[in-house]
C-alpha positions in Angstrom: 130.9 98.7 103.3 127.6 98.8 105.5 126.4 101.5 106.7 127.1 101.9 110.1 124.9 99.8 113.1 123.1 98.1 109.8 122.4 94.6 110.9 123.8 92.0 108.0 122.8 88.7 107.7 125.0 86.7 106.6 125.8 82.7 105.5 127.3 82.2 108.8 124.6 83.7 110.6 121.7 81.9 108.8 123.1 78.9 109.7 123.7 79.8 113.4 120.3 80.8 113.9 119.0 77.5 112.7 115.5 76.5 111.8 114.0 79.0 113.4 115.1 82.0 111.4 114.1 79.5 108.5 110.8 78.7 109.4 109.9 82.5 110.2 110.6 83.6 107.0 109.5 80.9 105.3 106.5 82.3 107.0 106.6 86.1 106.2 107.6 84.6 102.2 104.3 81.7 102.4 102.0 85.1 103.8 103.5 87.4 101.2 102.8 84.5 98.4 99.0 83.9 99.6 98.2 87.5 99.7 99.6 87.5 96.1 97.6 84.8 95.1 94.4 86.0 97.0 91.4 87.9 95.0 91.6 91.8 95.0 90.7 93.6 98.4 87.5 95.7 98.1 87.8 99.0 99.5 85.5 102.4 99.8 86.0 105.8 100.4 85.5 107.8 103.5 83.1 110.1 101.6 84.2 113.6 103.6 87.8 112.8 102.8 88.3 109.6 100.1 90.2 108.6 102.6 90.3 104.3 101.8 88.9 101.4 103.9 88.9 97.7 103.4 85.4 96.9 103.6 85.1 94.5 106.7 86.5 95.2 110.0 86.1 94.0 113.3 83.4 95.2 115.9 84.0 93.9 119.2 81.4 93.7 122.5 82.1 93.6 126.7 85.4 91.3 126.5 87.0 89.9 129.6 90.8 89.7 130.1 90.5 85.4 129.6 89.8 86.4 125.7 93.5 88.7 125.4 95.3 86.0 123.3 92.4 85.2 121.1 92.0 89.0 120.6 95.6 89.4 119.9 95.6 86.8 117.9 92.6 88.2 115.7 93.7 91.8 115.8 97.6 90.3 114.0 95.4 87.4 111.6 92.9 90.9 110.3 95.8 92.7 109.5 97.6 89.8 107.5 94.7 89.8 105.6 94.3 93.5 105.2 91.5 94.1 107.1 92.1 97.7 109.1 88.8 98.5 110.8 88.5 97.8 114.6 85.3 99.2 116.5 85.5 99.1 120.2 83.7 101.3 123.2 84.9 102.8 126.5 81.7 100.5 127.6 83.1 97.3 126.7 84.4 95.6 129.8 88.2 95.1 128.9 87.9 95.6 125.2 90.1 98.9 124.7 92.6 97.7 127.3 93.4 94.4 125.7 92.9 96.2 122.3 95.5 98.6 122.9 97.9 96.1 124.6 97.7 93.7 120.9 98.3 96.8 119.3 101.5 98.0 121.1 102.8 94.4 121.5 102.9 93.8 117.7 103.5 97.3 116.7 100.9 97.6 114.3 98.4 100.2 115.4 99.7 102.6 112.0 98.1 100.0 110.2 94.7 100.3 112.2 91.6 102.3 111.7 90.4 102.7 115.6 87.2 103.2 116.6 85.7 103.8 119.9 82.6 105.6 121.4 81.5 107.3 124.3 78.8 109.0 126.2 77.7 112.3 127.5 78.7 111.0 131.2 81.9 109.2 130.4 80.4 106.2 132.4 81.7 103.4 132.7 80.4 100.8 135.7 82.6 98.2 134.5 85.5 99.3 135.6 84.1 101.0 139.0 85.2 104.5 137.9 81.9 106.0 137.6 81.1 109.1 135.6 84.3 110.9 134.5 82.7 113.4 131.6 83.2 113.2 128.0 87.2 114.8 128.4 87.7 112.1 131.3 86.3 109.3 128.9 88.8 110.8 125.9 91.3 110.5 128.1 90.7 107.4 129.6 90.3 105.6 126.1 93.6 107.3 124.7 95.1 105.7 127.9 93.5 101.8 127.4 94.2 101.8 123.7 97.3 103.3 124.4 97.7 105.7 121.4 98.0 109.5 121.2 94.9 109.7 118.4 91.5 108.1 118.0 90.9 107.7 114.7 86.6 107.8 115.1 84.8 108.8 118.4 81.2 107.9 118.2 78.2 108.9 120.6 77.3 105.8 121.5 73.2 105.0 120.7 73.0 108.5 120.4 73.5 109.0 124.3 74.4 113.1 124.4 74.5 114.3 120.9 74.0 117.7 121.3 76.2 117.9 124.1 79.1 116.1 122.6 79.4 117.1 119.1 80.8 120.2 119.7 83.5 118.4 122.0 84.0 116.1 119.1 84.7 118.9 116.4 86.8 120.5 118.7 89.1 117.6 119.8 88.8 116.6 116.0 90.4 120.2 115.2 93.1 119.2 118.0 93.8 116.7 116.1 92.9 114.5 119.1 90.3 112.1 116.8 90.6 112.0 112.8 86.7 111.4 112.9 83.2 111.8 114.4 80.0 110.0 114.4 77.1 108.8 116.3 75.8 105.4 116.4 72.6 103.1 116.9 71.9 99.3 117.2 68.3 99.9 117.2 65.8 100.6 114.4 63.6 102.1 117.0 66.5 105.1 117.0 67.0 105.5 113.0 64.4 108.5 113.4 66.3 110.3 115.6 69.6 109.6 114.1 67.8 111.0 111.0 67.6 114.2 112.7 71.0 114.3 113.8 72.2 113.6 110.1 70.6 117.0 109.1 72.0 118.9 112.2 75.4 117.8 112.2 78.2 117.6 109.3 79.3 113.8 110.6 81.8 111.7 109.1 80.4 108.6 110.7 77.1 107.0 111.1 77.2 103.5 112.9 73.9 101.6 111.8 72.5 98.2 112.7 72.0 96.8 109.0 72.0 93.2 107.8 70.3 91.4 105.2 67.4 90.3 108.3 67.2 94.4 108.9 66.9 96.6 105.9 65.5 99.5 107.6 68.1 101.3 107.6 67.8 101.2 103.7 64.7 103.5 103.7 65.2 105.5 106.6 69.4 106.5 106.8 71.4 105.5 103.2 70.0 107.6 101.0 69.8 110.7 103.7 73.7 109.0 104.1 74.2 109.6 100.6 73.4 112.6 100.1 75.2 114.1 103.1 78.4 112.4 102.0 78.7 110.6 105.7 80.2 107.1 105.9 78.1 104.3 107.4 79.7 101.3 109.6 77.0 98.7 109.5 77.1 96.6 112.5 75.2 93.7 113.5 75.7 92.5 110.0 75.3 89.0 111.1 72.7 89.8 113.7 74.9 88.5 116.6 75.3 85.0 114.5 71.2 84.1 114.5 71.3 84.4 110.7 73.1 80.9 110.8 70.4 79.3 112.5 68.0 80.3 110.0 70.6 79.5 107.2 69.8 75.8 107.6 69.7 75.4 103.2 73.1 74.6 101.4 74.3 78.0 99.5 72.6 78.9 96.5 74.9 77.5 93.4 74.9 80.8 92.0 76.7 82.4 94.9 79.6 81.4 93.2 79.8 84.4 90.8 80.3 86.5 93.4 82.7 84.3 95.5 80.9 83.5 98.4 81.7 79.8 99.4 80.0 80.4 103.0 76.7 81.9 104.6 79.0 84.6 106.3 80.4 85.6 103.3 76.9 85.9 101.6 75.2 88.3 104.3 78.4 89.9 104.5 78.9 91.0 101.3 75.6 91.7 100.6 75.7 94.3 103.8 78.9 96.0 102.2 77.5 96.2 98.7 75.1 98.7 99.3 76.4 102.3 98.0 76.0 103.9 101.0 77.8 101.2 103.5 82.0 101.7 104.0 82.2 99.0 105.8 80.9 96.1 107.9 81.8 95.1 111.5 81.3 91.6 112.2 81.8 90.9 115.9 84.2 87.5 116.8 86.1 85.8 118.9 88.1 82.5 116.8 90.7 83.3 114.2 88.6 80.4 111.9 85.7 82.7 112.1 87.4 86.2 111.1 89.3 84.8 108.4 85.9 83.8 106.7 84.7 86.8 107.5 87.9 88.6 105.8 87.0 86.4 103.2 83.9 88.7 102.0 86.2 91.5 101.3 88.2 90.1 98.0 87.2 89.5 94.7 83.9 91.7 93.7 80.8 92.9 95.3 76.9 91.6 94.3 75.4 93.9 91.7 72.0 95.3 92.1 70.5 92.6 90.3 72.6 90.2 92.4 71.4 91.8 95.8 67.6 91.3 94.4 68.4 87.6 93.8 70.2 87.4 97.5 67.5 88.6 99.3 64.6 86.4 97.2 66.4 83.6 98.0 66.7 84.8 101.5 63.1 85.4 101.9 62.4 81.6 100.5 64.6 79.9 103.4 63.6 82.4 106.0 59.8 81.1 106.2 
């Protein structure tokens, strides 16, 4: 006998629900036989805990409430493929608020490393509510993403540092967020967040770093390293211009580390340096991230591999 108010599914019912209940798990089965089939995932350690993260994620910019299926429709697609990392800001026109509505709707947000970022006002012009302070901000970001815990809270470009890490290790002690970090998109900042990487004991750095902008090389990974502090790179495909530049067919040789596409080649190169966790290419079309997701199975470029990358780089840049 079944235990009691256990659903069984029967001949009979098969057969009642028709097609439908075929063709849905013939879906789950075909997913569950792909991801089989698929190479490894590539993961890295959060170095302050070992803590595991697939290596590309998903950063996201100032989206508008026309893009909520797309975005839905991403967020389910990344975690099919099991990608986890979403990076988001209370800045971002709508992004947290259609963020959090994908993520209640298909019930998958324990699945989902959530980022977010903030600012020593709490402003946020887009949405007419002014400056609310960092607790107002928390709050109002808990509320749009509609979750009880951040899992990272980043000072965004650095704006309030000193003013907002001590909010940070306090709500992180609360067990409000999991992490903190601060974040740039501009080499012009990587001296400052140098400085910061000495003062603080962060989790997180968020860096711009591609295979166009190796600054970040010399001036943050090895200080990165050596602190034990994760490093989201973003801008990893400098906004898409790298594909405009990218006009020569793929070297034959990317083949040994299984690129079959230029996003797959600057991505992985981003994510095989030591220091970087993980890569957060923005986008908006399901054909796009799945690429992208794409650069996280099978194996990483070795150093002699990342030397060849960026010589034949340099050759089709000129």
């Amino acid at each position: 006998m079944d235990a009691p108010g256990r659903r069984v599914l029967t001949r009979r019912a098969v057969l009642r629900a028709g097609p439908a209940l075929w063709l849905a798990t013939r879906s789950r089965a075909a997913l569950s036989a792909a991801s089989a089939a698929a190479p490894p995932l590539i993961v890295k350690p959060i170095p302050s805990t070992g803590e595991l993260l697939p290596v590309i994620g998903l950063g996201t910019d100032s989206f508008r409430s026309a893009l909520r299926d797309p975005i839905r429709a991403e967020i389910i697609r990344m975690h099919e493929l099991g990608g986890k990392v979403i990076d988001t800001s209370a800045d971002y026109g709508d992004s947290e608020a259609l963020i959090g509505d994908a993520l209640a709707s298909t019930r998958i947000r324990a699945g989902i490393f959530l980022a977010s970022k903030l600012v020593a006002s709490g402003a946020d012009d887009y949405f007419g509510g002014g400056a609310v302070g960092p607790e107002g901000s928390l709050k109002r970001s808990l509320e749009r993403l509609r979750t009880r815990q951040i899992d990272l809270m980043q000072v965004h470009n650095l704006d309030g540092v000193d003013e907002l890490v001590p909010l940070l290790r306090s709500w992180k002690r609360e067990g409000t967020i999991r992490y903190y970090g601060i974040t740039t998109s501009s080499v012009s900042q990587h001296g400052d967040m140098v400085d910061y990487m000495r003062k603080y004991p962060l989790d997180f750095i968020q860096v711009d770093y591609s295979i166009a902008n190796r600054d970040a090389e010399r001036t943050l990974f090895p200080l990165a390293i050596e602190r034990r502090i994760a490093v989201l790179a973003n801008l990893p495909l400098v906004h898409g211009r790298l594909f405009r530049l990218a006009g020569a067919a793929l070297p034959p040789w990317a083949e040994e580390a299984g690129m079959s596409s230029w996003s797959q080649f600057f991505l992985k190169y981003v994510v095989s340096h030591p220091a970087v966790t993980c890569a957060i290419p923005g986008s908006t079309q399901v054909a796009h991230l799945e690429d992208n997701q794409k650069a996280a199975r099978g194996v990483l470029p070795d150093a002699a591999m990342r030397t060849r990358m960026e010589d034949y780089w340099a050759r089709i840049e000129r």
